[in-house]
Every structure is written in C-alpha cells, then in structure tokens.
C-alpha positions as CSV (number, residue, x, y, z in Angstrom):
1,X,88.9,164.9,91.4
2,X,90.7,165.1,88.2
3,X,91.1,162.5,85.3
4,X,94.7,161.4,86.3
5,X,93.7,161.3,90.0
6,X,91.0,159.3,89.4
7,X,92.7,156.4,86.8
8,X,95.5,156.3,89.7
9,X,92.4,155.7,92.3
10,X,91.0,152.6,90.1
11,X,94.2,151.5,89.4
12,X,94.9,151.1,92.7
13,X,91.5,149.8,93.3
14,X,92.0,146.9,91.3
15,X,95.6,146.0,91.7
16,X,95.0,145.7,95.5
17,X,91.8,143.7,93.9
18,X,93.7,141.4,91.8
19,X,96.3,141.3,94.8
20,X,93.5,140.0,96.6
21,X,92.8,137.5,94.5
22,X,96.5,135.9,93.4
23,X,97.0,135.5,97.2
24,X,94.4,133.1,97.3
25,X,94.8,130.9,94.5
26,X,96.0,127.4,94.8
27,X,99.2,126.6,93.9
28,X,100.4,122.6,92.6
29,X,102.7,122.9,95.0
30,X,103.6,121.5,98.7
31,X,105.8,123.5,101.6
32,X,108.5,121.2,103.9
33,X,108.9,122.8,107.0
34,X,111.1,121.8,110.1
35,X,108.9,119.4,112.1
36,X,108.4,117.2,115.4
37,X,111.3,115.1,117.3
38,X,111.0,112.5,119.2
39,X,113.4,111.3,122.0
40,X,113.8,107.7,121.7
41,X,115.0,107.5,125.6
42,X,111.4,109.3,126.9
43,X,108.8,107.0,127.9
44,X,105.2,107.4,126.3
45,X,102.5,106.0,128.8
46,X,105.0,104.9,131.4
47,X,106.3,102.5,128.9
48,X,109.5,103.2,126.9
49,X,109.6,104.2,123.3
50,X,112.0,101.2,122.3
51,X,111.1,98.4,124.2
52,X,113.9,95.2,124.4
53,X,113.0,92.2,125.8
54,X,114.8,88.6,125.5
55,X,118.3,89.9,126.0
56,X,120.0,91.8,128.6
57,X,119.7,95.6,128.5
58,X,121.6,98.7,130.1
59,X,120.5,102.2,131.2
60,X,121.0,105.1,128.3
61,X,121.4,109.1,129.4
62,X,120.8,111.6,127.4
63,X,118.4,112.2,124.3
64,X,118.6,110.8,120.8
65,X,115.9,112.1,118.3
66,X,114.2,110.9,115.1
67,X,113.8,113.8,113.4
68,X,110.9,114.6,110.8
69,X,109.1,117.3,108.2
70,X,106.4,119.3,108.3
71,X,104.6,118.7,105.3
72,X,101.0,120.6,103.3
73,X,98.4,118.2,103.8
74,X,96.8,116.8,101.5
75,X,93.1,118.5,101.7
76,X,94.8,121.7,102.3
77,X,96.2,124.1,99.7
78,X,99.1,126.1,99.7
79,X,99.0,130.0,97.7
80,X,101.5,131.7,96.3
81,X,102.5,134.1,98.7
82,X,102.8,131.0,100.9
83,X,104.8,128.9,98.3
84,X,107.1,132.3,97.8
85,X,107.9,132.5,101.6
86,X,108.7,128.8,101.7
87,X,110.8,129.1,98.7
88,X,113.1,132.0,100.1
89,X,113.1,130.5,103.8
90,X,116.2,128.2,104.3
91,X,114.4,126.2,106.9
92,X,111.5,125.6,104.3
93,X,111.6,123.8,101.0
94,X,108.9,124.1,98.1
95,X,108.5,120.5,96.0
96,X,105.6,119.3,93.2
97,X,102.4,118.6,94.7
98,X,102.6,115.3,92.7
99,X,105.8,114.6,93.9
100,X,104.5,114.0,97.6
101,X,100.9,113.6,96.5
102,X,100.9,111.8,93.3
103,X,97.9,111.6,90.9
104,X,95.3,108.7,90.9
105,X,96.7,107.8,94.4
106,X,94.7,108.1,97.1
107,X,95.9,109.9,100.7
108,X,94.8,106.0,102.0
109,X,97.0,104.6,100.2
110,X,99.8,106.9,100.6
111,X,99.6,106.6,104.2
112,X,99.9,102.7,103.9
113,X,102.7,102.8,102.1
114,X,104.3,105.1,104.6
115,X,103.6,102.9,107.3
116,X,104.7,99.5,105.3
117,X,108.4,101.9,104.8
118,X,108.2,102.4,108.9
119,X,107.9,98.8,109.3
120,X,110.6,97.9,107.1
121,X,113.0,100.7,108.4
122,X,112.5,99.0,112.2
123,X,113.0,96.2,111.1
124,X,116.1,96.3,109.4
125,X,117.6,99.1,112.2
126,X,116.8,95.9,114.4
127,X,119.1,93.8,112.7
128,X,121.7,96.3,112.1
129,X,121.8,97.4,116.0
130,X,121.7,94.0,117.2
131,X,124.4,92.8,114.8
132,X,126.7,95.9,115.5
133,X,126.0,95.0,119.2
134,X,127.3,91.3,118.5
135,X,124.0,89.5,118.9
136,X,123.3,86.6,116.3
137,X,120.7,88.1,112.9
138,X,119.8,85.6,110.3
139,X,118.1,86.6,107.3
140,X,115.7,85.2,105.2
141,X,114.1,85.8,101.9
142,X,110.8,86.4,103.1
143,X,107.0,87.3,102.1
144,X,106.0,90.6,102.2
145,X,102.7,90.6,100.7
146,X,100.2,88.4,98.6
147,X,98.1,89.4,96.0
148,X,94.4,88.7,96.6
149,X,92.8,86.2,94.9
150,X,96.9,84.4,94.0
151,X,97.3,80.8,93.4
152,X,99.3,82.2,96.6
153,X,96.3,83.7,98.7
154,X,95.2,81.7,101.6
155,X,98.0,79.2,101.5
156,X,101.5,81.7,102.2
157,X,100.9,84.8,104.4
158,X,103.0,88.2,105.4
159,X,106.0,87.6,107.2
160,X,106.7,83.8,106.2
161,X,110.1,83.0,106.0
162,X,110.6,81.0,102.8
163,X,113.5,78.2,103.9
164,X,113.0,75.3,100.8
165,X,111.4,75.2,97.8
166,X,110.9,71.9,96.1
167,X,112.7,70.8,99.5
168,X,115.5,72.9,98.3
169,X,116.9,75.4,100.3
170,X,116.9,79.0,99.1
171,X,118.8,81.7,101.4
172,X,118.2,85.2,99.0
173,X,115.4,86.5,97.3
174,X,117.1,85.8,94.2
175,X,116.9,81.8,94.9
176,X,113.5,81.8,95.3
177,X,112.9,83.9,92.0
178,X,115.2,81.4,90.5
179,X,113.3,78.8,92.1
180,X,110.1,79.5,90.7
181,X,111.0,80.4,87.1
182,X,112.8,76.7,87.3
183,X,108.8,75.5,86.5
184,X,106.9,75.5,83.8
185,X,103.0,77.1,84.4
186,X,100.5,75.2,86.0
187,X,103.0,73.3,87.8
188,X,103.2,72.7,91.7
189,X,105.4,74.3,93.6
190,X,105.9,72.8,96.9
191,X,107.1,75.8,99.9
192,X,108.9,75.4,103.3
193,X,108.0,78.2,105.1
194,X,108.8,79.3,109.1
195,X,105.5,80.6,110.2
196,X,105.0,81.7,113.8
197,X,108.8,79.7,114.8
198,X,106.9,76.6,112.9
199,X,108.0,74.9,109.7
200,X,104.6,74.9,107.6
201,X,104.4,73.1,104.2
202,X,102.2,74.6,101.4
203,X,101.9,73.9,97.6
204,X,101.3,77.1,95.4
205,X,100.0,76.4,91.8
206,X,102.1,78.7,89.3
207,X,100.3,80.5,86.9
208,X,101.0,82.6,84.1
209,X,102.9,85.8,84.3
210,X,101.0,88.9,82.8
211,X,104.1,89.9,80.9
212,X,105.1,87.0,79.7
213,X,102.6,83.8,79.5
214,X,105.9,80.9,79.8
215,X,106.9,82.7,83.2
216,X,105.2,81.5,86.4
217,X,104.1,83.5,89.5
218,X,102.4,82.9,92.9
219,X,101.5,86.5,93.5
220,X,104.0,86.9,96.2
221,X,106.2,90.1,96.7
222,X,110.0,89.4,98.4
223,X,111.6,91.3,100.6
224,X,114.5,90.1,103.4
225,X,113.5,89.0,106.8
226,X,115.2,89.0,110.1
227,X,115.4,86.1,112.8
228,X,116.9,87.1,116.1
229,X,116.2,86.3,119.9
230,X,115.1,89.7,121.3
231,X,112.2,90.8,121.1
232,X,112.1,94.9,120.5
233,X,108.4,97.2,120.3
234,X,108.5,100.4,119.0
235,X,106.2,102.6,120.7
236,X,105.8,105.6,118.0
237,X,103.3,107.8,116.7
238,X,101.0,106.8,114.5
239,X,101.6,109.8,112.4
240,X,105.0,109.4,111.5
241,X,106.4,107.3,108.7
242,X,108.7,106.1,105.9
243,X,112.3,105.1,106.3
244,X,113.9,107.8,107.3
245,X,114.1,107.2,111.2
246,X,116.2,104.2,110.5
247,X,119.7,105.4,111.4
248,X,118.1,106.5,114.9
249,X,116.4,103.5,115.4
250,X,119.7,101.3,115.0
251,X,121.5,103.5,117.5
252,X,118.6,103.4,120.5
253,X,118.7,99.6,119.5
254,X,122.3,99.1,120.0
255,X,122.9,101.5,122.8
256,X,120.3,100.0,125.1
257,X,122.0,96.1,124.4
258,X,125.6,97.1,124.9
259,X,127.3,97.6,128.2
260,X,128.9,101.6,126.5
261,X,126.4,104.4,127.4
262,X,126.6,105.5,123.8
263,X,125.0,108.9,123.6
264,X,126.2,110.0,127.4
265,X,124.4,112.4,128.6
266,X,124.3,114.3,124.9
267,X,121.2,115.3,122.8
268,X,121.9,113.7,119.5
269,X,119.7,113.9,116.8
270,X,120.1,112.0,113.2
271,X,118.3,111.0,110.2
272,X,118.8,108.3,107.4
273,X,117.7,105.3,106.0
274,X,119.5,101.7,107.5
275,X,119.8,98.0,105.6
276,X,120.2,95.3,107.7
277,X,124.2,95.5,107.1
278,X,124.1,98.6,108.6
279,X,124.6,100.9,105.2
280,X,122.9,104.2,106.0
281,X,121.2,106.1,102.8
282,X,120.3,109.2,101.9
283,X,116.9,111.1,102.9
284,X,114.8,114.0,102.2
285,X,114.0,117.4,104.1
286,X,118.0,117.3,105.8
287,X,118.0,121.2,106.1
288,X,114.2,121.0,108.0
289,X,114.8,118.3,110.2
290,X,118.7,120.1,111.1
291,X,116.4,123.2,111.8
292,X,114.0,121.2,114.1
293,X,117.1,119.2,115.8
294,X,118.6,122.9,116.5
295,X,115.0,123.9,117.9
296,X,115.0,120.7,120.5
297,X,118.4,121.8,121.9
298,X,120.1,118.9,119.6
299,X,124.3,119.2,119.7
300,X,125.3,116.5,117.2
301,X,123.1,115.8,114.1
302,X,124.0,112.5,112.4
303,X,123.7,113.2,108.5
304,X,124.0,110.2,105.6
305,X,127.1,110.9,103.7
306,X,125.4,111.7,100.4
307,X,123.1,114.1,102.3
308,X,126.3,116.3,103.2
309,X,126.4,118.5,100.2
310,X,122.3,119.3,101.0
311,X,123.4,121.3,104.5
312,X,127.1,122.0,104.0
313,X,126.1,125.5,103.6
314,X,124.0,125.7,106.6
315,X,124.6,128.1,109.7
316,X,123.9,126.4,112.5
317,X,125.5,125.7,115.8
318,X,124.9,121.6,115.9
319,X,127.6,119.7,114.9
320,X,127.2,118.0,111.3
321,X,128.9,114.9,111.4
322,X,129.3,112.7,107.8
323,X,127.5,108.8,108.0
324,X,127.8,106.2,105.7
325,X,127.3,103.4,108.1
326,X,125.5,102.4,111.6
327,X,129.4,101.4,112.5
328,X,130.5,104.8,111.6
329,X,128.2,106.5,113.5
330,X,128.7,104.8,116.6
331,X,132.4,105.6,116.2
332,X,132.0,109.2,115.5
333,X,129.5,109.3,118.7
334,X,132.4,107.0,120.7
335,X,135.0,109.4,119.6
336,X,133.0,113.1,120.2
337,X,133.1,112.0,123.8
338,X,137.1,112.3,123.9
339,X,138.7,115.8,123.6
340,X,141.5,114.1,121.9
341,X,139.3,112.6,119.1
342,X,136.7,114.8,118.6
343,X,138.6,117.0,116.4
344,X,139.2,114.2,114.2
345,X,135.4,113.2,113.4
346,X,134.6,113.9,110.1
347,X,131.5,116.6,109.7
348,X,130.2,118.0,106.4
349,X,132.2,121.0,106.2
C-alpha cells in the first residue's frame, strides 16, 4: 500500500468516524411534524365527542377535524441529520428547544398549562357557537385561579363568577381590578360570587402587593366566564392541548344546535384560536396540520386570516379558505355548498 493510499484509507476512516459521531449529537432543537385529527362527529366509547344536553340538537353528516402537530418530546433528542431533514421538509418545521420546552419549567407544568389553554379554548368556542346559533351567553368576570396560602385561599374558588363587590356590581374584569385597588391594604373586601348557580358571600382581606406596598391583592387571577343553559362535554384525548382547536370546537357546537346541516356531508378540517365574540386568532404549525388534514382525506381547511401568508405557498389540493371570525366561517362553509357562491369564498391565494 503506498503512502497516498494509505492517508486516503485513514482519512476515510475517520471522516466516516466523525460522521458517525455528528449524527448522533443532540441538537437544542425540536421537529413539528403533521400530526393526529380528530373527527368531532365520531363517537369515542359509544358516546359522542361533543356532547349537548339542555337544548334541542339536530343530526350532523360529514366530518369536521381538529387538527394538531407532531411535536419532539421532551425526554427525547432530536440530531442534526434529523433537525436537517425537518428543516428542508415543507410538511416539517424546526423551532428552539426553549421555545416549546422552556428552561427551569418542568414538562408537569407545561402539560398543565396546556390543558388550562384547552379548557379555556372550549369554553369560549361554547359561547361563541351558541351565540352564533342565537342561544342567550352572559359573561362574567370570573376566577380562574387562587394563589395558595391568599387572603383569597379557602374563601373564593375556580370558576366563581364575581357579580358585586362591596355590593357593587362589576360586569368586566377591569371593574373588579378597579374594585379592589378602590381599598386601601388591610381593608375588607366584601365578594358576591355565583358558585355552583348559588349567590355565596365571602370577605377577602387585601394585602399588600409585591410591587407596590399601597396596592391591594387577594391572590386571585381574572379571566371571563360564560353562563348559558346547555350543558356541552367534550370527550377528547387527554393528549391534546392548548387553544388551537377553538375554531373547530365553535363550529361542532353550532352545527349540532341549529336546524342547517352545516358541514353536509364534507370533510372539513380547521384550526384557530376562538374568544367568546367569536374573533378567530392566529396559530402555530398551519403548514403541518394542512399536511395532516390532506392525509385524513380533508376538502376544505379553515385557516385564521393572519395565518394565510404561512401556507399561501403551499401545493395541496384542500381548499384554503381565509377566517377571521366563527361568523365568517360558517358563511364560507354555507356558501361552498352552492355552485353559484363557492367561487366567491375567499381562500388564501
């Protein structure tokens, strides 16, 4: 073997060696794939996946399906041939590990958050379905949570509706701020709350803020609360979370309380965030979750308005069409069911 045959033998020796190696090391970075969809309109255990009770209901054809990502878990790593590949797939996105998995944060803790931003999401595609459907939605400011060990601990809980304060009545989450900054600390502040359809009574101490010692607090975090009649159970995986379902939720909620078989035999898939007015928002993952909608046999895929841009380059044969609304979604669905409309719906194109 001569010299030069020899250094090109090593060479190649340790580049497929070093090869070897850089295709195993971590990388701080997480892949987005196209994942699971779920057809609101299948049952799961004989029982159905969005479950209305308290208010007439009508029979629904077709399929309409939350859509979600595929994401790196969290005790698993992803290398950098496998970050490349993700990076130079279209249905495939590459993001910060810290971004989905942030430092000093737990996967516990993650996961509860992502299940608090489900709750929320059903709750306010509730309101928004049953108000586009004409039934009556008050809102409240309401509690969310309390702070262990609060003046507020033990005496407000979760899911109280705050109605007076000093016998007052408050109607926004501002009010109630307002409310409370009205006192000075260490005063009594006297709350009417709606617990369980009960008005309940309960005096909270204030005490003093940690940013500012003249500004009292309960330890009570706001958010807005729905009253209606119905009562509606979503049966969904435990595995799935965060807001993003809240678009499809509205439209299962509104399509099963109004006399119009909304989705009509179609498959229609969606994504997007939903306020209780009905205002959709935007989302993450819209190119995965149009590539996972394709894969389920999906026709129409509902996109938020500000989400357009994010797929207007795709290539795929579902039909994009631009939300902004629960209200404009139903009448882009309404209308794709006419020949003489359907041209007119507006898509992301």
């Amino acid at each position: 073997m001569t010299k030069q045959t020899w250094t090109a033998a090593v060479a190649a020796v340790l580049f497929v060696a070093l090869a070897a190696v850089v295709s195993l090391v971590p990388v701080p970075f997480v892949s987005w794939s196209a994942g699971a969809t779920v057809n609101l309109f299948e049952p799961v255990d004989d029982q159905p996946r969005v479950d209305i009770t308290g208010v007439e209901t009508f029979p629904t054809t077709g399929q309409l399906r939350l859509t979600t990502v595929s994401v790196t878990r969290a005790d698993s790593q992803l290398t950098l041939p496998e970050a490349l590949l993700s990076y130079w797939l279209s249905a495939r996105e590459v993001l910060p590990r810290d971004s989905v998995y942030p430092a000093g944060v737990s996967v516990d803790e993650i996961r509860a958050r992502e299940v608090q931003s489900m709750d929320n999401s059903q709750s306010a595609a509730v309101a928004a379905g049953l108000r586009a459907a004409g039934q009556k939605v008050t809102e409240y400011p309401m509690v969310q949570a309390v702070s262990n060990g609060s003046p507020a601990d033990g005496r407000l809980k979760p899911g109280d509706f705050i109605l007076r304060i000093d016998n007052k009545t408050v109607s926004t989450i501002e009010g109630v701020r307002r409310s409370i900054q009205a006192h000075a600390v260490g005063d009594v502040i006297l709350f009417t709350v709606l617990r369980d359809g009960e008005q309940v009574s309960e005096s909270v101490t204030g005490v003093a803020s940690n940013t500012n010692p003249n500004s009292p607090v309960v330890g009570i975090n706001l958010d807005v609360g729905y009253s209606y009649a119905p009562t509606v159970t979503f049966r969904i995986d435990s595995g799935i979370g965060g807001p993003s379902a809240g678009l499809i939720f509205a439209l299962a909620v509104y399509d099963e309380v109004t006399h119009d078989d909304l989705i009509a035999g179609r498959s229609v898939a969606g994504t997007g965030t939903i306020t209780g007015d009905g205002s959709v928002g935007a989302i993450g993952g819209i190119q995965e979750k149009v590539a996972g909608a394709e894969a389920a046999g999906a026709t129409i895929f509902l996109v938020p308005a500000t989400n357009c841009p994010d797929v207007a380059h795709l290539s795929t044969p579902v039909r994009l069409v631009k939300v902004a609304t629960l209200a404009q979604a139903i009448t882009a669905l309404q209308d794709l069911k006419d020949p003489a409309k359907a041209g007119s719906v507006a898509g992301c194109t």
